[in-house]
C-alpha distance (Angstrom), angle and dihedral (degrees) to the residues before:
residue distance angle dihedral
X1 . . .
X2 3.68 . .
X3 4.09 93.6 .
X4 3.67 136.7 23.8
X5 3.61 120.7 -152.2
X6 3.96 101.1 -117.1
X7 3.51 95.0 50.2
X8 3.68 87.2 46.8
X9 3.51 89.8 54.4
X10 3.65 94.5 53.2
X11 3.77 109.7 35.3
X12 4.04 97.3 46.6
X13 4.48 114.7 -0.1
X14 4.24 93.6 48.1
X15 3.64 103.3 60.7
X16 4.09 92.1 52.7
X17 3.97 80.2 60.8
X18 3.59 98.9 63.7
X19 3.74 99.9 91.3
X20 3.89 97.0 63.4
X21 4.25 110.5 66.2
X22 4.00 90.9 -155.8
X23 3.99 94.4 56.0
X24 4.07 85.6 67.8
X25 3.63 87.8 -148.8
X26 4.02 91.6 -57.4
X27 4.44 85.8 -69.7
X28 4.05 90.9 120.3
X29 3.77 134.8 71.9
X30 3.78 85.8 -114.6
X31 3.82 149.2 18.4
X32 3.96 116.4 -120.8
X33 4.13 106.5 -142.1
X34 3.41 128.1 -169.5
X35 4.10 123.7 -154.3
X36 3.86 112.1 -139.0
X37 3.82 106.7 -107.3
X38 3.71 102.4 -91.2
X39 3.48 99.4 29.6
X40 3.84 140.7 104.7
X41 3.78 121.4 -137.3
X42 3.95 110.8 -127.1
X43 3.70 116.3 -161.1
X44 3.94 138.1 -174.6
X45 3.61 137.6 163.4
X46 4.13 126.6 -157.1
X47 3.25 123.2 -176.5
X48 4.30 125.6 -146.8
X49 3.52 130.3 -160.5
X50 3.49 134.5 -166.5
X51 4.11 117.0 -104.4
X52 3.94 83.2 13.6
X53 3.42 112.1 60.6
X54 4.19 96.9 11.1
X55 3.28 134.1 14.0
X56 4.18 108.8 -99.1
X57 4.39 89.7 -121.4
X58 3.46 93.9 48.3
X59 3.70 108.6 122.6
X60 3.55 114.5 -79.2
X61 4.02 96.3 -131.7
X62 4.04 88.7 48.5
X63 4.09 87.7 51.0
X64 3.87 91.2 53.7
X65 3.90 102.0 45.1
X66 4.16 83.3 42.1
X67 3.85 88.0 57.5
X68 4.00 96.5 42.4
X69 4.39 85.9 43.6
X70 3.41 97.1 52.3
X71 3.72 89.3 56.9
X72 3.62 97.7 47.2
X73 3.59 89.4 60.2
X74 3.16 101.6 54.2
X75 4.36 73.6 62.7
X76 3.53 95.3 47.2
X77 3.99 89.1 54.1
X78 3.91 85.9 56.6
X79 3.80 94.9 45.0
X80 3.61 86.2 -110.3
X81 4.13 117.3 152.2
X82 3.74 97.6 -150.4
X83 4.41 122.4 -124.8
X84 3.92 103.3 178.2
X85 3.87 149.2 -4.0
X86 3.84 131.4 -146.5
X87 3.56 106.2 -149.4
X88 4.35 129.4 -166.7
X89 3.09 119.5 -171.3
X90 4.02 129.1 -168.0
X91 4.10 106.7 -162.9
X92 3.84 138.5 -174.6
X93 3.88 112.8 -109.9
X94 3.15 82.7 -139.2
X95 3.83 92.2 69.9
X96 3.98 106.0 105.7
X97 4.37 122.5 -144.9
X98 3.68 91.4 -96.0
X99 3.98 96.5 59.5
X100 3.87 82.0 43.8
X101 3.37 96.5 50.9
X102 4.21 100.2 43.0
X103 3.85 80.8 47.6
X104 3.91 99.9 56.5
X105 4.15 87.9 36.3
X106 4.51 88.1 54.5
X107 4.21 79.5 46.7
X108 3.71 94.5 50.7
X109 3.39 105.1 38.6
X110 4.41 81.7 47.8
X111 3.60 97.6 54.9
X112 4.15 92.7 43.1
X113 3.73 84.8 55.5
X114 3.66 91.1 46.8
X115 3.99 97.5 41.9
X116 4.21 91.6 -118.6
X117 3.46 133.0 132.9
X118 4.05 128.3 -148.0
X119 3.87 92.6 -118.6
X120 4.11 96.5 179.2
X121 4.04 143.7 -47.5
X122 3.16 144.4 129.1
X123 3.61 161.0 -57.2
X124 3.62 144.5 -151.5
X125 3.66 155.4 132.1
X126 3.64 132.7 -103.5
X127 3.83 138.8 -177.5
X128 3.90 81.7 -124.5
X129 3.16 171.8 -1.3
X130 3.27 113.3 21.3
X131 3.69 121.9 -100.7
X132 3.88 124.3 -173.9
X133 3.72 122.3 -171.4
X134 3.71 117.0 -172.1
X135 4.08 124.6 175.1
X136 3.55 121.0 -153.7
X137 3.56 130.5 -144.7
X138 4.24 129.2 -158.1
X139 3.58 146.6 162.3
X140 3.27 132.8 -139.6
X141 3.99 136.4 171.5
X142 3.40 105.9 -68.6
X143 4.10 121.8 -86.3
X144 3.70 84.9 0.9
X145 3.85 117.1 110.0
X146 3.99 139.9 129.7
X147 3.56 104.7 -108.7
X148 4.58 124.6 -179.7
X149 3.94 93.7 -119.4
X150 3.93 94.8 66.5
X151 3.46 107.2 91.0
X152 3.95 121.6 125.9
X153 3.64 120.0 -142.6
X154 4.48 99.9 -114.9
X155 4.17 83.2 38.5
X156 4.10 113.0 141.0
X157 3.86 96.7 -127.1
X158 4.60 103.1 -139.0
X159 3.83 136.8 -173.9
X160 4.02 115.7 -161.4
X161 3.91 111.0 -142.7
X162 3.54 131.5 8.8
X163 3.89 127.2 -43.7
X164 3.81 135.1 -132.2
X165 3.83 101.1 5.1
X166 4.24 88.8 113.5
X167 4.08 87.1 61.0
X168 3.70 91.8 46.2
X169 3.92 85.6 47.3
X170 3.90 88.6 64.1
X171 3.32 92.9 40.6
X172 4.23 92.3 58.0
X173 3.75 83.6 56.4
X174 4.01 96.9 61.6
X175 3.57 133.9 38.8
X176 3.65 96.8 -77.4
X177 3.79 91.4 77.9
X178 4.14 110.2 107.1
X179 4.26 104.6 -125.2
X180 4.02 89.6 -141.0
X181 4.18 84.9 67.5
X182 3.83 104.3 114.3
X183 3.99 119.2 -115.2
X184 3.90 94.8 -111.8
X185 3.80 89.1 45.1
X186 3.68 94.5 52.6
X187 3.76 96.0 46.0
X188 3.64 99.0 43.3
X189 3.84 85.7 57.9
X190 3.74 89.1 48.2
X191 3.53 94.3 49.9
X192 3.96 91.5 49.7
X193 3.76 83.6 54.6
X194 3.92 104.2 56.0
X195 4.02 95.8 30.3
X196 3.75 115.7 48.8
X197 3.63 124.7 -171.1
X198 3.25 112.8 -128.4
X199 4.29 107.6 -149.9
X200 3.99 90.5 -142.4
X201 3.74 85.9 147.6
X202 3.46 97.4 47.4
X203 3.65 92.1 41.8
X204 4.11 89.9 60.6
X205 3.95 86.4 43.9
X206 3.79 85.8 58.8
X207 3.81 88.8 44.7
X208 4.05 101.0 115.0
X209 4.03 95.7 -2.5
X210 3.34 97.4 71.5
X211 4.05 132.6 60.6
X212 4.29 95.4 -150.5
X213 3.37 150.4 16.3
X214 3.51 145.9 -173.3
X215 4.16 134.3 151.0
X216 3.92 114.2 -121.3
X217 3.62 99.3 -126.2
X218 3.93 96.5 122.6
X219 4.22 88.3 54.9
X220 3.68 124.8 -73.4
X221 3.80 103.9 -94.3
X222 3.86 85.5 36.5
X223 3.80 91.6 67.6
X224 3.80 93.2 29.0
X225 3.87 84.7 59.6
X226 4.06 81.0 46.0
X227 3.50 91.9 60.3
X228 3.46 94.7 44.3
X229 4.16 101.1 57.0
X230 3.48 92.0 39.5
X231 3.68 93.8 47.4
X232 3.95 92.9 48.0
X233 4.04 92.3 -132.4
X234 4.02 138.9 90.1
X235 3.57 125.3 -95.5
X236 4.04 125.8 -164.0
X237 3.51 122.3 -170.9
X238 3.96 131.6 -158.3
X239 4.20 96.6 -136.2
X240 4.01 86.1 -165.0
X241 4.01 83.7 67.7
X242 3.37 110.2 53.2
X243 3.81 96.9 105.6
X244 3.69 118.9 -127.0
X245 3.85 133.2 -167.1
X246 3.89 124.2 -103.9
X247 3.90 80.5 -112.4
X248 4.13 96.0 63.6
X249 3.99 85.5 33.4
X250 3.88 86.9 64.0
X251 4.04 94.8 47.6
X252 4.10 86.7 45.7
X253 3.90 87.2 54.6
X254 4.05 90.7 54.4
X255 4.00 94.1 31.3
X256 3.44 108.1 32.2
X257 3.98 90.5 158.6
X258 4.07 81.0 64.1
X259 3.96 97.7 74.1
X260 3.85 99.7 104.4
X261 4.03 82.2 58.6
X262 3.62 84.8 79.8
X263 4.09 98.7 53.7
X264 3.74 94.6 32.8
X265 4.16 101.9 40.3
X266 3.83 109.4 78.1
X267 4.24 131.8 -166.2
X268 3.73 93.6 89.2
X269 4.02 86.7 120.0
X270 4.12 85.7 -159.1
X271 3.50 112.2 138.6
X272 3.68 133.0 -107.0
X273 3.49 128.9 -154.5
X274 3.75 159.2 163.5
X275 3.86 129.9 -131.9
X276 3.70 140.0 145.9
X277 3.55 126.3 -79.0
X278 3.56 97.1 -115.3
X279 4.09 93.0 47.8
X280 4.00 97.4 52.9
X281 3.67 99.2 78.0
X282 4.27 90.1 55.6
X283 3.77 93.2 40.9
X284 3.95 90.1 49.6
X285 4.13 83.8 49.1
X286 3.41 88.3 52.6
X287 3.69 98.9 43.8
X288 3.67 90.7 49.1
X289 3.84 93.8 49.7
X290 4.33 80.5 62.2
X291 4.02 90.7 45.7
X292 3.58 100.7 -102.1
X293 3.51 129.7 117.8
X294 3.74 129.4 -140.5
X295 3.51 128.7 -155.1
X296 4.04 137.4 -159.2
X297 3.89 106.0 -137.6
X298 4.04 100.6 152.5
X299 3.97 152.2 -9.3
X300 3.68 130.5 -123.1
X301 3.65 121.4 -123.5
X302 3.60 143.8 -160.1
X303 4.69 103.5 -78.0
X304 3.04 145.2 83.4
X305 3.44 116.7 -80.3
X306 3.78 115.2 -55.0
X307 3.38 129.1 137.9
X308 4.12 119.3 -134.7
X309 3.88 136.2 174.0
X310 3.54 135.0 -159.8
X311 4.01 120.1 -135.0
X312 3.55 120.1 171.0
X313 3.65 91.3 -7.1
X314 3.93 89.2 -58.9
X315 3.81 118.1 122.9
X316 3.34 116.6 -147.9
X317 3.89 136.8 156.4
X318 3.74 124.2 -95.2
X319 3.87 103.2 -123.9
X320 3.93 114.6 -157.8
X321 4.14 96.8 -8.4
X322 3.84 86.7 -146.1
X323 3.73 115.0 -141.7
X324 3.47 136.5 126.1
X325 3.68 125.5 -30.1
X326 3.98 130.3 157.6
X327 3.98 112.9 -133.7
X328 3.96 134.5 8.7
X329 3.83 119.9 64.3
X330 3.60 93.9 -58.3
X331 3.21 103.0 58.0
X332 4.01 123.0 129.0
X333 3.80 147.5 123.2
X334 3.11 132.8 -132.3
């Protein structure tokens, strides 16, 4: 074995605890955490897997801040400002120190940008692939959070951002990619692929302006549809709106049979959300004033929980929604 866990510990996951008293530097069982008077904790877990939810030679720094961004979004959909992550991870002995140490370097310099601390976890070894687990922890103002059932019947439905370029991004890497797709095209797709943004700004703007929330990682009509059951109404979306970068425009000019990529793909982390007619124009202000754009792309109705779309001026329901999901025959990321 190339690595052992306490040395691990010690040489590379310990310093990037430093900034959070009640981790005590990772040498305890546990971390002891504190929420700010006032304020909820808001916590969420993902899991990521190698050859599932990143390719296994991706680089090593890109697969850590991947696995810590994910998480925060799942925050930023709550209008939760993230204070520390638990992380586990399951590695290859085959792994050697320099992997290791590019990997805790992408995680440090990730959670400095992000103003998190590694507050505990856990390490061990595995035949393969790897697996990384990392649990996120929040705050936000007490009893107030974005939840999926809020949505109002009248509600403009919005995305911030652009949609479908992280599916495209996997694509580039495999044989699916089309060789006329220009350099910067191909690697700003790429890059949207293994480094989300997590909105956690926008997500505290939406805090209390809008009525629901949720970040499209499972495919956009996937967690449309989400937003739709769990709110108890009917949401129809105007496909020829959801905004898309010059990047995915480029691909759709040499793949046009590729569009439903865009709907169906998932990890774009942008967040989705409802709010009232008469609110969207001040939360896109707002939005804008933080560099992100937000864009109308449907309306909530009056049902019970079905998803529709409008092409051509014909409305018609969205069957399946595709998207990710783990187990059964459709299972697949990416």
């Amino acid at each position: 074995m190339s690595w052992d866990e306490f040395g691990l510990i010690a040489d590379h996951f310990r310093p990037l605890s430093l900034g959070e008293p009640g981790a005590f530097a990772l040498t305890d069982d546990a971390a002891v955490l504190s929420a700010a008077p006032g304020r909820d904790w808001v916590v969420t877990a993902d899991a990521l897997v190698a050859g599932v939810h990143f390719l296994a030679d991706d680089p090593p720094g890109l697969i850590a801040a991947k696995a810590l961004r994910v998480n925060l979004s799942d925050l930023a959909a709550m209008g939760a400002a993230p204070r520390a992550v638990l992380m586990t991870c399951a590695l290859p002995e085959t792994l050697d120190r320099a992997w290791l140490a590019a990997f805790a370097k992408g995680l440090g310099e990730d959670l400095q940008a992000f103003g998190v601390v590694l507050a505990g976890g856990d390490v061990v070894a595995t035949p393969g692939p790897l697996c990384l687990s990392i649990t996120a922890i929040g705050e936000a103002e007490g009893g107030r959070v974005l939840r999926r059932n809020g949505v109002r019947a009248g509600d403009i439905l919005a995305v911030t951002g652009t949609i479908g370029d992280a599916a495209f991004g996997l694509d580039a890497q495999g044989p699916e990619a089309p060789p006329e797709l220009d350099a910067p095209s191909r690697d700003f797709l790429i890059g949207r692929y293994r480094l989300p943004c997590p909105r956690i700004a926008a997500g505290r703007i939406l805090n209390g302006l809008a009525h629901a929330a949720l970040d499209v990682s499972d495919g956009l009509f996937a967690d449309i549809r989400h937003l739709a059951e769990t709110s108890c109404v009917d949401i129809v979306v105007d496909p020829a709106r959801v905004p898309l970068s010059d990047a995915a425009r480029a691909w759709l000019a040499l793949r046009p049979a590729d569009r439903e990529r865009i709907f169906t793909g998932g990890d774009d982390y942008e967040l989705v959300f409802s709010c009232a007619p008469e609110d969207f124009a001040d939360i896109a202000a707002r939005l804008d004033a933080e560099g992100v754009r937000a864009t109308a792309i449907g309306r909530a109705e009056t049902g019970q929980g079905r998803l529709y779309r409008v092409d051509s001026g014909e409305r018609k329901p969205v069957e399946g929604a595709g998207g990710h999901r783990h187990g059964g025959e459709n299972g697949r990321e990416g």
